[in-house]
VMD Tcl script that draws the C-alpha trace (Angstrom):
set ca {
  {74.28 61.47 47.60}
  {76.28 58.87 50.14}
  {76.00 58.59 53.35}
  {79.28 61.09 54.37}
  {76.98 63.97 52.73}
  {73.58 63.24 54.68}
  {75.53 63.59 57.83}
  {77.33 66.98 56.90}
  {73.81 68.07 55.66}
  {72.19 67.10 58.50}
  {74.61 68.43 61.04}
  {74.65 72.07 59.13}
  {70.96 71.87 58.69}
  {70.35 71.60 62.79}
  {72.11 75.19 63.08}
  {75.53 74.26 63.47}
  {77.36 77.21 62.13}
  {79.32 76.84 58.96}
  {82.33 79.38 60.38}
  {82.16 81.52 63.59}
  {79.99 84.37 63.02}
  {82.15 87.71 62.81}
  {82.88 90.24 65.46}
  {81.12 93.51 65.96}
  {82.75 96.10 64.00}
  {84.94 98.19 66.54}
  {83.31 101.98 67.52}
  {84.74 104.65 65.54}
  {88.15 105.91 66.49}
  {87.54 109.14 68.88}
  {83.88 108.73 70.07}
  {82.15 107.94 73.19}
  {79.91 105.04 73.56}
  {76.11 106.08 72.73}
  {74.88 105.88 76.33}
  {78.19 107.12 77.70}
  {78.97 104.12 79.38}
  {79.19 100.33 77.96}
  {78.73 98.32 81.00}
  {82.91 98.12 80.97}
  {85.39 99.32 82.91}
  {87.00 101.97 81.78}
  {90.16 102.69 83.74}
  {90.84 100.77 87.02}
  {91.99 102.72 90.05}
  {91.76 102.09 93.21}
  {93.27 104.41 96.34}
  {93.12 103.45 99.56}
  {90.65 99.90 99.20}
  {88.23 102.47 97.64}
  {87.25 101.29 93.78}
  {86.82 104.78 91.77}
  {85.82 103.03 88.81}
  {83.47 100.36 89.98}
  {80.93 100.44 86.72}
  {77.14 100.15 87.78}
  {77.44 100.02 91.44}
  {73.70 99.90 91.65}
  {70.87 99.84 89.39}
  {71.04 103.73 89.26}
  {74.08 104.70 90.65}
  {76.82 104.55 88.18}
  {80.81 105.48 88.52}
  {84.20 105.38 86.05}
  {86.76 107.03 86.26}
  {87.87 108.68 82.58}
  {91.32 109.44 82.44}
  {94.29 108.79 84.17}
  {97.35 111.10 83.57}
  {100.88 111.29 84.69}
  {101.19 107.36 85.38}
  {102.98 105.92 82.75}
  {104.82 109.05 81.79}
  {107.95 108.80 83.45}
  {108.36 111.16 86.75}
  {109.55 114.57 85.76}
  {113.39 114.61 85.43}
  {115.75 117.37 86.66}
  {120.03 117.78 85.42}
  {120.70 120.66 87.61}
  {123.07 121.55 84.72}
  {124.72 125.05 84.93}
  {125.33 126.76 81.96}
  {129.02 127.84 81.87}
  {130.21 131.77 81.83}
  {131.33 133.18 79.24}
  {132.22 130.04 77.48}
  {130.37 127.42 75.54}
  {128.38 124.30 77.04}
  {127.92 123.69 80.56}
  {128.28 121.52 83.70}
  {126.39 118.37 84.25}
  {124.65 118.76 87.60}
  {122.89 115.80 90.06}
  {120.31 114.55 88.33}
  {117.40 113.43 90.40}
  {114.34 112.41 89.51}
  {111.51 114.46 91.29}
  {108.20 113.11 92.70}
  {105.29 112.27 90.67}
  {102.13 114.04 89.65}
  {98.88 111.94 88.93}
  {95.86 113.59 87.76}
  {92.66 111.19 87.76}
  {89.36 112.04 85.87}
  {86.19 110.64 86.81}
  {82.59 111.01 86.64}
  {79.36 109.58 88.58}
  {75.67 109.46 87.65}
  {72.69 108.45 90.02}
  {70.58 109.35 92.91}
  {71.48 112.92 94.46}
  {72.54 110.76 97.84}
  {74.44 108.81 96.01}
  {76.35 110.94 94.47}
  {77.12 112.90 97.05}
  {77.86 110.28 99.05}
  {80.54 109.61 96.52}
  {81.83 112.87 96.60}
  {82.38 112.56 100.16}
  {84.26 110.05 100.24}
  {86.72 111.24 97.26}
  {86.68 114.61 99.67}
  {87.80 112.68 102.21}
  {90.46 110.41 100.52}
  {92.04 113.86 99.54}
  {91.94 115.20 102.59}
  {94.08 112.86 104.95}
  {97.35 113.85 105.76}
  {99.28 110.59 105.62}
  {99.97 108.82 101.98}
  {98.22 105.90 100.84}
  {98.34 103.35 98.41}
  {96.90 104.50 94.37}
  {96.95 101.42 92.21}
  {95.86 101.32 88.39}
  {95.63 98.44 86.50}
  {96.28 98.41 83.07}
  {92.70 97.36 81.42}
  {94.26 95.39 78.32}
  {97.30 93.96 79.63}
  {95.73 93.01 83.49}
  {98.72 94.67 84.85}
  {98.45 97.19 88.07}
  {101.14 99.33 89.49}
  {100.87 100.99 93.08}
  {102.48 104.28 94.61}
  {102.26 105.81 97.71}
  {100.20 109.30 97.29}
  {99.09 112.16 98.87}
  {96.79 115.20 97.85}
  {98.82 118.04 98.36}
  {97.94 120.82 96.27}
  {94.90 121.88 94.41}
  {91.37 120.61 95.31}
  {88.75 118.36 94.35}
  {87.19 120.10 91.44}
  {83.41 118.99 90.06}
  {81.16 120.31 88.27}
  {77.34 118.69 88.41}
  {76.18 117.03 85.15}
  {72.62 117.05 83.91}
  {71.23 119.07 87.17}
  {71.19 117.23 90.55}
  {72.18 113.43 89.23}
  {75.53 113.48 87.90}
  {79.05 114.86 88.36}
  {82.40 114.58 87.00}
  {85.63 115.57 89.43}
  {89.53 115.52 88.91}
  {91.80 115.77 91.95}
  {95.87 115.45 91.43}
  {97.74 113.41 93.93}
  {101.37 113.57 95.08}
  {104.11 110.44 95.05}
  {107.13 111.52 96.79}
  {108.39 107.92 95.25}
  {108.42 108.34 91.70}
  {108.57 104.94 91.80}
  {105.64 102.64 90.52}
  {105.44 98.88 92.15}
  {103.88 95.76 91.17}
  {100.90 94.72 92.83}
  {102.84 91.60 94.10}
  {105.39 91.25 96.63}
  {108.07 88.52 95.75}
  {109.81 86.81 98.69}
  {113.16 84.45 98.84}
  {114.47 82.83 101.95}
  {118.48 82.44 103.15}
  {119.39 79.77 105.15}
  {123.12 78.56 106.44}
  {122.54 75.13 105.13}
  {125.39 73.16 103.82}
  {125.72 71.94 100.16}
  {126.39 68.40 101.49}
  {122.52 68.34 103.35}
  {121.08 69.74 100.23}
  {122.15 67.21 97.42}
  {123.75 68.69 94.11}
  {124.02 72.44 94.08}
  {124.55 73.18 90.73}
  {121.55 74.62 89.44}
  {120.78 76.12 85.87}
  {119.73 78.89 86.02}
  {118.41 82.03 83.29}
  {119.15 85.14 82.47}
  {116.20 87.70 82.59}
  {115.15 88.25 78.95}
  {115.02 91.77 78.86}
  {118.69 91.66 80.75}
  {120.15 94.70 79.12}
  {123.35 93.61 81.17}
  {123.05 89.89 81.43}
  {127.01 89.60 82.63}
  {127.41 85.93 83.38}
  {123.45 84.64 82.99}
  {124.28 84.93 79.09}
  {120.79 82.52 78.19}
  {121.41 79.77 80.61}
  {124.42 77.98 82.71}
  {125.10 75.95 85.44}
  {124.81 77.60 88.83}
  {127.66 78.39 90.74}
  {128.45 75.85 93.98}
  {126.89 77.68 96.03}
  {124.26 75.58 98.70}
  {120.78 76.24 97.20}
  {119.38 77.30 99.96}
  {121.97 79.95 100.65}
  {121.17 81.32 97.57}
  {118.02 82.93 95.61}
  {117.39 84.45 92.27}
  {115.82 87.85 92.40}
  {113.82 88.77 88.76}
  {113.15 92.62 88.44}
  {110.43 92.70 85.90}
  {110.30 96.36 85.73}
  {112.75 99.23 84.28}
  {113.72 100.41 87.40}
  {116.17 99.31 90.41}
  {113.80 97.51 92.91}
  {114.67 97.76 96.33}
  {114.90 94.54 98.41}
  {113.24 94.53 102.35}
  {115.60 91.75 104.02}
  {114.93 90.91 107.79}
  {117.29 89.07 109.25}
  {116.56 86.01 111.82}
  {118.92 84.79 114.73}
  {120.38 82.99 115.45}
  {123.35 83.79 112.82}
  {127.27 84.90 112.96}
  {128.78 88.00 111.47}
  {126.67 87.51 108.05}
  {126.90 88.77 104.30}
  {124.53 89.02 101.80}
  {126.25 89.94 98.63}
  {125.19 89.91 95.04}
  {128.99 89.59 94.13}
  {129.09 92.91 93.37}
  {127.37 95.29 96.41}
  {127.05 93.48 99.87}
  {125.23 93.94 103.33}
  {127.42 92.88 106.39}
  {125.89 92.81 109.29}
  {126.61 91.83 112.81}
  {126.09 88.58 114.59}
  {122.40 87.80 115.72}
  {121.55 85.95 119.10}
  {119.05 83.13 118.84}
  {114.86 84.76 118.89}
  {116.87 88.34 117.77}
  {115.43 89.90 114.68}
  {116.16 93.16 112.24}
  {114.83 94.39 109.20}
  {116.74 96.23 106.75}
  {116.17 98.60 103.88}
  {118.97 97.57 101.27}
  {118.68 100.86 99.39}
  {119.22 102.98 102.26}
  {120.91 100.60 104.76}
  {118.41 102.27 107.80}
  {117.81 98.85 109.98}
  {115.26 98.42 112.49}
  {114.33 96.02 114.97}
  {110.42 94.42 115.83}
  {108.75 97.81 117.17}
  {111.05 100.50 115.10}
  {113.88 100.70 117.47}
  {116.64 101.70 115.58}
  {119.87 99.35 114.69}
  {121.35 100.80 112.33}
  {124.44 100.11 114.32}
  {124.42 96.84 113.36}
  {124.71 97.11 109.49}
  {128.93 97.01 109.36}
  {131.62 99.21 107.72}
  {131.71 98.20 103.97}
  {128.22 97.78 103.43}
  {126.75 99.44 100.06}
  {123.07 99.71 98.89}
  {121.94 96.90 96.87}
  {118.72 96.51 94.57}
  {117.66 94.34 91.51}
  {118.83 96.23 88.48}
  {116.09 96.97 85.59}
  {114.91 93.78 83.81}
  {117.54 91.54 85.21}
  {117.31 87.58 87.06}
  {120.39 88.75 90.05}
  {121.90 85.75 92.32}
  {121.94 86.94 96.02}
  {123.58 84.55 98.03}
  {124.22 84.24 102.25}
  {127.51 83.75 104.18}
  {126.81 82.70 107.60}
  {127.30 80.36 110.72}
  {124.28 79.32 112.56}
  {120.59 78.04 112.21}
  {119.39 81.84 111.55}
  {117.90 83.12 107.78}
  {117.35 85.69 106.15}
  {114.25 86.80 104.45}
  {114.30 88.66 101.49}
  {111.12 90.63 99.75}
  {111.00 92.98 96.91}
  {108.58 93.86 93.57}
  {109.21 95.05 90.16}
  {109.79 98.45 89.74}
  {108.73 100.91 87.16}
  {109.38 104.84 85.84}
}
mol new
graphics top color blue
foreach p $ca { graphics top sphere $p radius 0.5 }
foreach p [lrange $ca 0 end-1] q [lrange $ca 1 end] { graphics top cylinder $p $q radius 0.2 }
display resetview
């Protein structure tokens, strides 16, 4: 045997495996973990900074939450179709889309204080009267989606487990947005300056890849000449419009923000003067929530980032003023 075998041997006889060892065969489809919980996490929500499935909190006191339902099925959906009289068919009505029902499922198992210190503060979660943020991540893909919710019907139903150490609850929450947002808030800034200060302003840019309508980003091109900094490109991961929060900095002229299809026009700015507008329903404000709605011009329309697109907003201005511009993906 040479020399090229006595090293393999050697090597394979310290305990170097000869192939990785294989994985556990997966649970059977349908059935609960033997000790009812793994050590995992089973679904992550969170509502209001409070984690509802937090695992083993302590060495007794343990807490999951079991099912989520009503998040990713899309937010009931209303025609407000009218049948016609005495004819066939009907009328297509408005169709909105109504707000959102979630229904979350958890249990908790541990000391009788904890417990019930945990039901306390569920209790009190579903109590308040203002909304508040409900976020689930998605445990395989690491993706979470917020809404703003509020428990307004029903109650927080549980029923004790096992005597005095363990109970599982459900409560259903309210979003009068049907609307689910990403976690993370996306920001772009508009400035006034000039193509000559900013070097060459033909950028390439790409078209989202899920563009259903990818119009002129068809894969990629050269930007149009427009001064990079007067311009941003706003990606809409989800597959809904996302509305875009733009606050506006003086000082600036008589300024546009357009998308070269829907624009904003809104009055001229002094220098230190500042106003924040909703682009979906044009309802401007200034620092404080005095209202300047006044100031969003004749000709404006509502403007968002369509469903899975990459959108060019760009800035027509005069002065040393921007314009800020945040948004997130949207889902339904």
């Amino acid at each position: 045997m040479n020399d090229r075998y006595r090293v393999y041997d050697r090597g394979y006889d310290r305990g170097y495996p000869h192939s990785p060892p294989a994985p556990p065969a997966p649970p059977p489809p349908g059935r609960a973990p033997a000790d009812w919980y793994d050590g995992q996490r089973l679904v992550p929500v969170t509502w209001r900074g409070l984690d509802l499935d937090p695992g083993h909190v302590t060495e007794w006191f343990t807490a999951v939450v079991e099912n989520v339902t009503g998040w990713y099925d899309s937010a009931p959906l209303n025609g407000n179709s009218a049948e016609r009289a005495l004819a066939d068919g009907g009328f297509y009505g408005l169709k909105v889309i109504e707000p959102r029902e979630v229904t979350v499922t958890g249990a908790a198992v541990g000391p009788r204080v904890d417990i019930m210190g945990w039901r306390d503060r569920i209790a009190g979660l579903c109590a308040e009267r203002q909304p508040s943020e409900l976020a689930v991540t998605d445990p395989w893909l690491g993706l979470t989606r917020t809404a703003m919710v509020r428990a307004d019907s029903g109650r927080l139903d549980h029923v004790f487990l096992g005597g005095r150490r363990g109970f599982r609850y459900q409560f259903t929450v309210t979003a009068a947005d049907p609307i689910l947002y990403g976690s993370t808030w996306k920001t772009a800034r508009l400035t006034t300056v000039s193509a000559a200060e900013s070097g060459r302003p033909y950028d390439r840019l790409y078209a989202h890849p899920r563009d259903p309508h990818p119009g002129t980003l068809n894969g990629w091109q050269y930007g149009l000449p427009h001064p990079p900094q007067s311009s941003a490109l706003l990606v809409n991961d989800g597959d809904a419009p996302a509305p875009v929060f733009a606050v506006w900095d003086g000082d600036l002229s008589a300024s546009i923000v357009t998308d070269n299809t829907d624009s904003v026009n809104m009055a001229a700015l002094g220098a230190g003067e500042q106003v924040a507008l909703d682009t979906v329903t044009l309802v401007a404000e200034a620092p404080g929530g005095a209202n300047r709605s006044g100031m969003v011009q004749p000709g404006s329309r509502p403007m968002t980032v369509p469903a899975f697109s990459s959108v060019l907003w760009h800035l027509y201005a005069v002065g040393s003023g921007s314009v800020t511009l945040t948004w997130r993906d949207a889902w339904l």
